[in-house]
MARDOBA-929940 format. One record per residue (C-alpha): z, x, y. Coordinates in pm, whole numbers, padded with zeros to 5 digits, always signed. Example, Ala and Ser with C-alpha at 12.3 -4.5 7.8 and 13.67 -1.06 7.14 Angstrom:
// residues 2
+00780+01230-00450;+00714+01367-00106;
END
This chain:
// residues 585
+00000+00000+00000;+00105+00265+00246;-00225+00443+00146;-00476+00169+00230;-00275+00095+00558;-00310+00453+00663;-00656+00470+00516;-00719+00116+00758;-00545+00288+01115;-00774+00592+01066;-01046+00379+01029;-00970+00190+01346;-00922+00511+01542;-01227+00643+01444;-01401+00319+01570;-01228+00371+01908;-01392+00698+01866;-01712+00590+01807;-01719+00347+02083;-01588+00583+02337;-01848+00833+02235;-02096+00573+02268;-01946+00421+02621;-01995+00783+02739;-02319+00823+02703;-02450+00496+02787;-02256+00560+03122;-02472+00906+03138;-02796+00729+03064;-02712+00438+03340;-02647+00731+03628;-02903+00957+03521;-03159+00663+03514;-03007+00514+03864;-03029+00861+03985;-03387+00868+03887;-03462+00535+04080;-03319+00686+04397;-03533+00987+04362;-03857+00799+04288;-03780+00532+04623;-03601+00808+04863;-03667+01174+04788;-04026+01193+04694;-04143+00968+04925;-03936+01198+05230;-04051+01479+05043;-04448+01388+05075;-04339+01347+05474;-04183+01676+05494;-04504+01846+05279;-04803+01642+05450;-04704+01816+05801;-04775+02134+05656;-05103+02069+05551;-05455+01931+05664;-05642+01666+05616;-05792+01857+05275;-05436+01925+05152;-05435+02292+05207;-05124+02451+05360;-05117+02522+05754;-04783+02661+05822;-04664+02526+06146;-05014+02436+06288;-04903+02028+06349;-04616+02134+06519;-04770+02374+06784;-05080+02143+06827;-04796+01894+06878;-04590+02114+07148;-04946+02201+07311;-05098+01829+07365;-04946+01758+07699;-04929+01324+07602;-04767+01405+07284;-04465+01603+07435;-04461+01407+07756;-04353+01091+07529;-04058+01341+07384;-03922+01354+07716;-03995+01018+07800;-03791+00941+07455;-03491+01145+07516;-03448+01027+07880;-03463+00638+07760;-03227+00756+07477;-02981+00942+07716;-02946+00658+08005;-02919+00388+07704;-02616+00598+07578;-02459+00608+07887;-02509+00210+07938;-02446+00082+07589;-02119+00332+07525;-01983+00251+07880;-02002-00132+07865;-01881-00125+07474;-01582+00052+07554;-01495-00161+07875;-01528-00479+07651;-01363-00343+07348;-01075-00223+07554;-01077-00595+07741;-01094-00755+07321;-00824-00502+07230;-00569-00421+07494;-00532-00690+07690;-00451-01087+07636;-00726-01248+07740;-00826-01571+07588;-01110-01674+07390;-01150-01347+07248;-01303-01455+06916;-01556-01578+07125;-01625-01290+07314;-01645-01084+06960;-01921-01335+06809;-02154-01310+07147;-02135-00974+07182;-02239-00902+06783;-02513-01209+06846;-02795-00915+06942;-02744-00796+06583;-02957-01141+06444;-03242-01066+06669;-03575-00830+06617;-03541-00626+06893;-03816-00738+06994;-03709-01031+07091;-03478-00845+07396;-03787-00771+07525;-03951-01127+07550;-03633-01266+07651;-03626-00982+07951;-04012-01074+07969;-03915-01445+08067;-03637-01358+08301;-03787-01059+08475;-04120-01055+08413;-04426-01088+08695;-04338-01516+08608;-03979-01453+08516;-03682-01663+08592;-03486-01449+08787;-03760-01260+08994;-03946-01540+09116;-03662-01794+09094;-03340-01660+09194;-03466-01355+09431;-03792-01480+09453;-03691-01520+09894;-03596-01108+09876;-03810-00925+10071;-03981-00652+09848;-03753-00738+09547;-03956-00661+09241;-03806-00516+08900;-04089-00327+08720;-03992-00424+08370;-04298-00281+08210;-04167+00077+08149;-03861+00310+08116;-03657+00030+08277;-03753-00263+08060;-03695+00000+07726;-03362+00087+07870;-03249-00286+07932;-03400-00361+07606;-03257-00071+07415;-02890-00143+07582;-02903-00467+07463;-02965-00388+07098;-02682-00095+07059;-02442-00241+07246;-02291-00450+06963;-02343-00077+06743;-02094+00098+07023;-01866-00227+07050;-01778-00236+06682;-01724+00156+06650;-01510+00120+06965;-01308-00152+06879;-01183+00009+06564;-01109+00305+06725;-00918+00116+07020;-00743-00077+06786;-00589+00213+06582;-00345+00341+06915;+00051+00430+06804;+00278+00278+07060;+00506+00524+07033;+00303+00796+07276;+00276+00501+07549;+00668+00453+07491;+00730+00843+07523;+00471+00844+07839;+00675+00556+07993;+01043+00711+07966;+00866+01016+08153;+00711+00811+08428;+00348+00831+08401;+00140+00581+08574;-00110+00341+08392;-00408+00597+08475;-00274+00882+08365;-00132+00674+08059;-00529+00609+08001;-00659+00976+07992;-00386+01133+07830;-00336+00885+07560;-00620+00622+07561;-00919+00816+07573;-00819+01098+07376;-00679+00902+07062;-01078+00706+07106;-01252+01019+07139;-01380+01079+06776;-01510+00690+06811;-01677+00780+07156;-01883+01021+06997;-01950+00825+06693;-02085+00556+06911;-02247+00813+07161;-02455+00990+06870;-02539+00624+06684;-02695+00463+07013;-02861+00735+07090;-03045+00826+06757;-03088+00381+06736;-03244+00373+07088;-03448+00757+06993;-03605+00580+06650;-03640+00239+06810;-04005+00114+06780;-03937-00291+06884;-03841-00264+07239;-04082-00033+07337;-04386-00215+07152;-04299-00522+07405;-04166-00388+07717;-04310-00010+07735;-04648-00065+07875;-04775+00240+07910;-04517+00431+07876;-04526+00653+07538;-04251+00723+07318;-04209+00903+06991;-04167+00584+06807;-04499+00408+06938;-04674+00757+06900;-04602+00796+06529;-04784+00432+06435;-05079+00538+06675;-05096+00832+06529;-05094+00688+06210;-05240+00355+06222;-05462+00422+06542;-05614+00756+06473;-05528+00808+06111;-05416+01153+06218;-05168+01161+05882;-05083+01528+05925;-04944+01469+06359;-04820+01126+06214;-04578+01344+05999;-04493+01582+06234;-04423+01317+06506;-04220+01167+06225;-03987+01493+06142;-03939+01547+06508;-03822+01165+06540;-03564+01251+06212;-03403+01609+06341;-03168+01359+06607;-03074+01113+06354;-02973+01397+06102;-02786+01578+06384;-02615+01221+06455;-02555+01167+06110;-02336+01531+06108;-02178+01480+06423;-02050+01133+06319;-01920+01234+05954;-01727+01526+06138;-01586+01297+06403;-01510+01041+06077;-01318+01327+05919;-01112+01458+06124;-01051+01107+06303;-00906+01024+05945;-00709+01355+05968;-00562+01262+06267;-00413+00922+06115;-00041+00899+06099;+00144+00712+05821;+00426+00646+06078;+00211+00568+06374;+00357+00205+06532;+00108-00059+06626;-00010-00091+06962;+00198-00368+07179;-00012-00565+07458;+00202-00553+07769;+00144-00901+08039;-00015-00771+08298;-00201-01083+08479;-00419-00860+08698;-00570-00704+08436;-00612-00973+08196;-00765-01191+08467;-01075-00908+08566;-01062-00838+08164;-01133-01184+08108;-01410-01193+08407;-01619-00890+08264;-01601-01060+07902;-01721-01361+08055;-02016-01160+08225;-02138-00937+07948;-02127-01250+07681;-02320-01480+07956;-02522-01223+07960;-02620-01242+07642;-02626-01610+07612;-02843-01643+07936;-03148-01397+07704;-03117-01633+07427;-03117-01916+07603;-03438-01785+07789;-03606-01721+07461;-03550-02065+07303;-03679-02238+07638;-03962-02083+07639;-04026-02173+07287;-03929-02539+07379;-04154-02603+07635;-04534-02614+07724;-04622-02366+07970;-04354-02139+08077;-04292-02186+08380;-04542-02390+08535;-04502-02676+08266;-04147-02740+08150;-04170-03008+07945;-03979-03021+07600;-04240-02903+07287;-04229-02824+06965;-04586-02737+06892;-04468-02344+06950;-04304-02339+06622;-04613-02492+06424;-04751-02111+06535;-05101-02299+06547;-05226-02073+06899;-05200-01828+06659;-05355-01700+06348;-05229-01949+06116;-05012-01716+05950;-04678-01810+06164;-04484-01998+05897;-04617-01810+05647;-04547-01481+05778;-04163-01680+05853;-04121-01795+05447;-04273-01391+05323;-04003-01277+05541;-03743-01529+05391;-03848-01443+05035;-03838-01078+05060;-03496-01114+05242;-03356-01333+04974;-03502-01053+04721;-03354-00744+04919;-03023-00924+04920;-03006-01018+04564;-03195-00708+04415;-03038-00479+04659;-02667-00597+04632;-02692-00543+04232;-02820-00190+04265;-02581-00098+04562;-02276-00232+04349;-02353-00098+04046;-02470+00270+04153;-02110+00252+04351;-01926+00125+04089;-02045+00439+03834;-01985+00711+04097;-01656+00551+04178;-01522+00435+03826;-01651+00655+03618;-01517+00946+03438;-01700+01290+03404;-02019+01417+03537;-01847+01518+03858;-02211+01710+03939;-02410+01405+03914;-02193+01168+04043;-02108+01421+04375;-02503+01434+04407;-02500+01087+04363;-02307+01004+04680;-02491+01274+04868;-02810+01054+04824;-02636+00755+04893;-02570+00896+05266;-02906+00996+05320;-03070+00692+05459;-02849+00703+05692;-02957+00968+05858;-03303+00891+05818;-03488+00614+06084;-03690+00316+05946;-03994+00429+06094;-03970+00759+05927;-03843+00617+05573;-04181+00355+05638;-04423+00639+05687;-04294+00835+05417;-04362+00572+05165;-04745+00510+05325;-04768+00890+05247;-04592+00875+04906;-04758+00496+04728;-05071+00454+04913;-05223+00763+04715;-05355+00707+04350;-05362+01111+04318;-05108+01311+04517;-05258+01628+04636;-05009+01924+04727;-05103+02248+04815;-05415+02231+04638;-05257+02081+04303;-05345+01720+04205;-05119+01499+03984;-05143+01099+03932;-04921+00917+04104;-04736+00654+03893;-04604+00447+04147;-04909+00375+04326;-04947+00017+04153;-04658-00076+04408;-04830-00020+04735;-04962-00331+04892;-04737-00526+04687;-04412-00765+04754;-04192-00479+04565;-04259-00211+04829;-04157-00450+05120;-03844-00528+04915;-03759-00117+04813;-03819-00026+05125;-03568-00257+05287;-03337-00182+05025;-03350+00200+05071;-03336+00153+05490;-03022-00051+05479;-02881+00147+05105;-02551+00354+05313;-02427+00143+05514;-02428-00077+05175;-02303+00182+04973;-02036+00302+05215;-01896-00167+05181;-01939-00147+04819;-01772+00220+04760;-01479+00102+05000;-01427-00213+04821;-01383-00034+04492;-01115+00284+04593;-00884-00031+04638;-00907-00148+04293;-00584+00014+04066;-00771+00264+03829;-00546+00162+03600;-00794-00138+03475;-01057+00111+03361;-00809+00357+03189;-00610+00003+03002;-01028-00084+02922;-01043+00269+02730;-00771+00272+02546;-00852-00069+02392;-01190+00001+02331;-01338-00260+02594;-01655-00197+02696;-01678-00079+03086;-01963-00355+03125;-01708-00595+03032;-01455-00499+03190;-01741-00450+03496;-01831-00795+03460;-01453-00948+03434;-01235-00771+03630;-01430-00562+03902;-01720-00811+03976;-01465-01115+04061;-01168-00863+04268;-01479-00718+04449;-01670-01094+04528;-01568-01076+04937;-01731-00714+04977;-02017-00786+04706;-02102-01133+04955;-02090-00924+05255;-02348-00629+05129;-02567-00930+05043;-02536-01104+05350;-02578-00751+05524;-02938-00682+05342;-03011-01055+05437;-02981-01042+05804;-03137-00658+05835;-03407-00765+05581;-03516-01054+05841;-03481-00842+06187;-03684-00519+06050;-03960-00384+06183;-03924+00005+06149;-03927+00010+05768;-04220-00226+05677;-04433-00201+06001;-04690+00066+05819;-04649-00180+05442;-04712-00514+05516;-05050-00664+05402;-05282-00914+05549;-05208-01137+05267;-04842-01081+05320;-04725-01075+05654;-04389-01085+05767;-04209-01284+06070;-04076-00996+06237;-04384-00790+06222;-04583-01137+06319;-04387-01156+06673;-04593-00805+06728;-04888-00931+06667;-04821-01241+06870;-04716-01069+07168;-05031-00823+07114;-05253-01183+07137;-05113-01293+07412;-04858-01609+07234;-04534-01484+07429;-04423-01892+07305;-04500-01846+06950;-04358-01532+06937;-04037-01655+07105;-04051-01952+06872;-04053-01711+06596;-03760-01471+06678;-03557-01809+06767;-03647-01908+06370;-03526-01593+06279;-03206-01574+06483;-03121-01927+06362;-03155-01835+05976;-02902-01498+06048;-02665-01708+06223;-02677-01974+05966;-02645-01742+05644;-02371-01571+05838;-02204-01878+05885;-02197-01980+05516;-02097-01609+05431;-01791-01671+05653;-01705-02046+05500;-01726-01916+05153;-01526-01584+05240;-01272-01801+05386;-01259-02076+05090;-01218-01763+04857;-00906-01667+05069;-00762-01999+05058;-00810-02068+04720;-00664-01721+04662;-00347-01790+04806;-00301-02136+04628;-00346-01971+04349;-00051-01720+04431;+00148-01987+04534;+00143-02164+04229;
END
């Protein structure tokens, strides 16, 4: 008896065995393969970027030729300047207003200030495009404001068509950026330095640049170096608004698309990544040693009454989010009426798109499918390819490597990630430096799948950074219990992780969604005449002349962000409540 019960435990351990040995490698084969996917989607394509501005239009290797034809043509670098000034006075806007409304949100005891959160982050569910149609209708040669309000001041002209129209446009879009950088960073002060700097007398302004500014500093230059490399890579704002004046952004798709100059196209391209990448460095320092500077014992920040302030607080809230309010407002007018501004009577027949091609609601439900696709497609990969480099055990050099292409996008711009992949799929033989090889990914380009990978990849850190975050909180405990039973870590994936990690897992989703919808960067060298896509469509609408119908069509997209936010927030919340019923219970 004793012998067949011994002979049965050593047959169950060496199950456990067996199924541990065989849980290992399946979680090898699921990283390397995942790792695989990123290469194929991220590093290849970046890598035929980096290669094709060595080379000519035969694929043989020129050295630096692009760049010092680049540094020679007189147009090409005057649009570099005209890029980093736009980039430098939109940094100095954006930051500077964020901070002032942040501090307003964050220090002070104003009311409404859950209203003044939501308007400010209301930019975020617009193309960017559509700042520049909305400043278009209120400052424009027929806008609102210059022939309306000012319309009796002598000489009073704005000329919108140019660096000032990019910079209000630009402002505009990274201002809700620097705003939610800021207010975490305002919100994290320890009451105890104020306390010390009060018992030794110091007045409220020194208080503010001893204390205040310092212990924000590492988010002021997060926020500096994001709005500058968003407004640097922007291509939206200055499509509508710039005129004639070039930028890097514009020149790349000319380049590209115009003059089918692939080799400058590149070069314009790795010139337009070397700020982001610098950014991207800057910011993960500034992260660090922000983090480093985090005190266990710090005391939370106590709001003192001070009417004064609260009262101008309160006014400049009210400003900046009527601001904001008065451009959207403009924007759905002018989709809701005839003739802006001659004929102001109410209309729908703007968002039937029919002054256009015919292609308005289509373009509208492409964009809605490949949205719906990113999110779902994009939210499994994300969560999964987090999940293995945070849960599991072993393969510390993949899973290291793993994370270091994870942050990659992030330091790459849409535009260049887009022109990378024309470079990489649109070629059925890839020539480099005289060798050719078949390309096996080519049956992609042109396709759905591309529009949907390359939204995925754009938006892939940010995504990865929600999902990763989510997952350190879990007790690693679950996966080490899983083991030693023998559970599989799918199942234990699927039953414990998936349904602890639902309120992150909904907001990755709802993060593709919205970003899928407001592109333009990304998918503005993929998209095919049969397959157009609403944000690219209000381009093509403003290049024809519909300013209504492209109005009409940003307002369509705004309202489908707001309302998938909306339900993301109601089913967040339901999740809490039902939660804490639970608990109670």
């Amino acid at each position: 008896m004793r012998i067949a019960t011994a002979h049965s435990k050593l047959s169950s351990k060496k199950r456990k065995q067996q199924k541990a040995g065989l849980n290992e490698w399946l979680q090898r084969l699921l990283l390397i393969f995942s790792l695989l996917a990123v290469a194929a989607v991220l590093v290849l394509p970046l890598l035929m970027l980096f290669v094709q501005a060595f080379i000519d239009s035969e694929g043989i290797f020129i050295g630096l030729q692009n760049f010092v034809s680049y540094f020679q043509s007189e147009i090409l670098v005057q649009s570099l300047q005209n890029t980093l000034f736009v980039s430098s006075i939109t940094t100095i806007l954006a930051v500077s207003l964020a901070f002032v409304y942040a501090f307003a949100i964050a220090r002070t005891n104003i009311y409404g200030k859950t209203i003044f959160r939501y308007s400010a982050l209301l930019p975020l569910f617009a193309p960017t495009m559509m700042h520049g149609i909305a400043l278009m209708y209120l400052f424009g040669n027929q806008g609102l404001i210059t022939n309306g309000f000012f319309e009796t001041i002598p000489g009073f002209k704005i000329d919108l068509y140019g660096p000032i129209g990019i910079i209000m446009a630009e402002t505009i879009y990274t201002f809700p950026q620097a705003f939610l950088i800021l207010m975490v960073a305002l919100s994290g002060a320890d009451q105890r330095l104020y306390e010390a700097a009060d018992s030794m007398g110091a007045s409220g302004i020194k208080k503010f640049f001893t204390i205040t500014l310092p212990s924000a500093k590492y988010g002021l230059i997060s926020s500096i170096f994001v709005v500058f490399t968003l407004s640097f890579t922007d291509y939206g704002a200055p499509k509508i608004v710039g005129g004639q004046y070039n930028v890097l952004a514009t020149d790349v798709y000319k380049q590209v698309i115009g003059q089918q100059n692939m080799g400058m196209g590149a070069t314009v391209g790795i010139i337009l990544m070397l700020p982001a990448i610098l950014a991207f460095a800057a910011d993960q320092l500034s992260q660090r040693k922000q983090q480093g500077a985090a005190s266990s014992k710090a005391v939370p920040y106590q709001i003192k009454h001070n009417p004064l302030r609260d009262r101008l607080a309160f006014l400049y809230c009210s400003g900046i989010s009527l601001a904001v309010l008065i451009l959207f407002l403009a924007v759905f007018i002018a989709a809701s009426v005839k003739i802006w501004p001659y004929n102001m009577t109410f209309t729908l027949e703007h968002f039937a798109f029919d002054s256009f091609t015919g292609d308005g609601l289509t373009a509208y439900k492409n964009s809605l499918l490949a949205a719906i696709l990113t999110a779902v497609f994009g939210t499994i990969f994300t969560f999964i390819f987090a999940y293995m480099i945070e849960k599991f055990r072993g393969m510390i050099g993949l899973r290291k490597l793993s994370t270091f292409l994870s942050l990659i996008p992030l330091a790459v711009p849409g535009l260049v990630i887009g022109l990378g992949y024309i470079f990489f799929f649109s070629k059925q033989n890839l020539s480099i430096f005289g060798y050719t090889i078949a390309n096996p990914f080519h049956f992609l380009y042109g396709t759905i799948a591309i529009i949907v990978i390359v939204n995925i990849v754009h938006f892939y850190s940010v995504s990865f950074i929600t999902a990763t975050t989510a997952l350190k909180k879990l007790d690693k405990e679950f996966e080490l219990v899983s083991e030693s039973m023998g559970v599989p870590f799918y199942k234990t994936f699927m039953k414990v992780t998936v349904p602890m990690c639902l309120p992150a897992i909904l907001e990755v989703a709802m993060y593709y969604f919205v970003n899928a919808m407001v592109t333009v960067s990304a998918v503005i060298f993929l998209y095919t005449a049969d397959f157009k896509l609403a944000a690219v469509s209000i381009v093509g609408m403003d290049d024809a002349g519909n300013l209504a119908s492209a109005a009409a069509m940003s307002i369509l997209i705004v309202a489908t962000n707001i309302f998938v936010r909306v339900c993301y927030e109601l089913t967040v919340k339901w999740m809490k409540n039902r939660k804490a019923l639970k608990e109670e219970l």
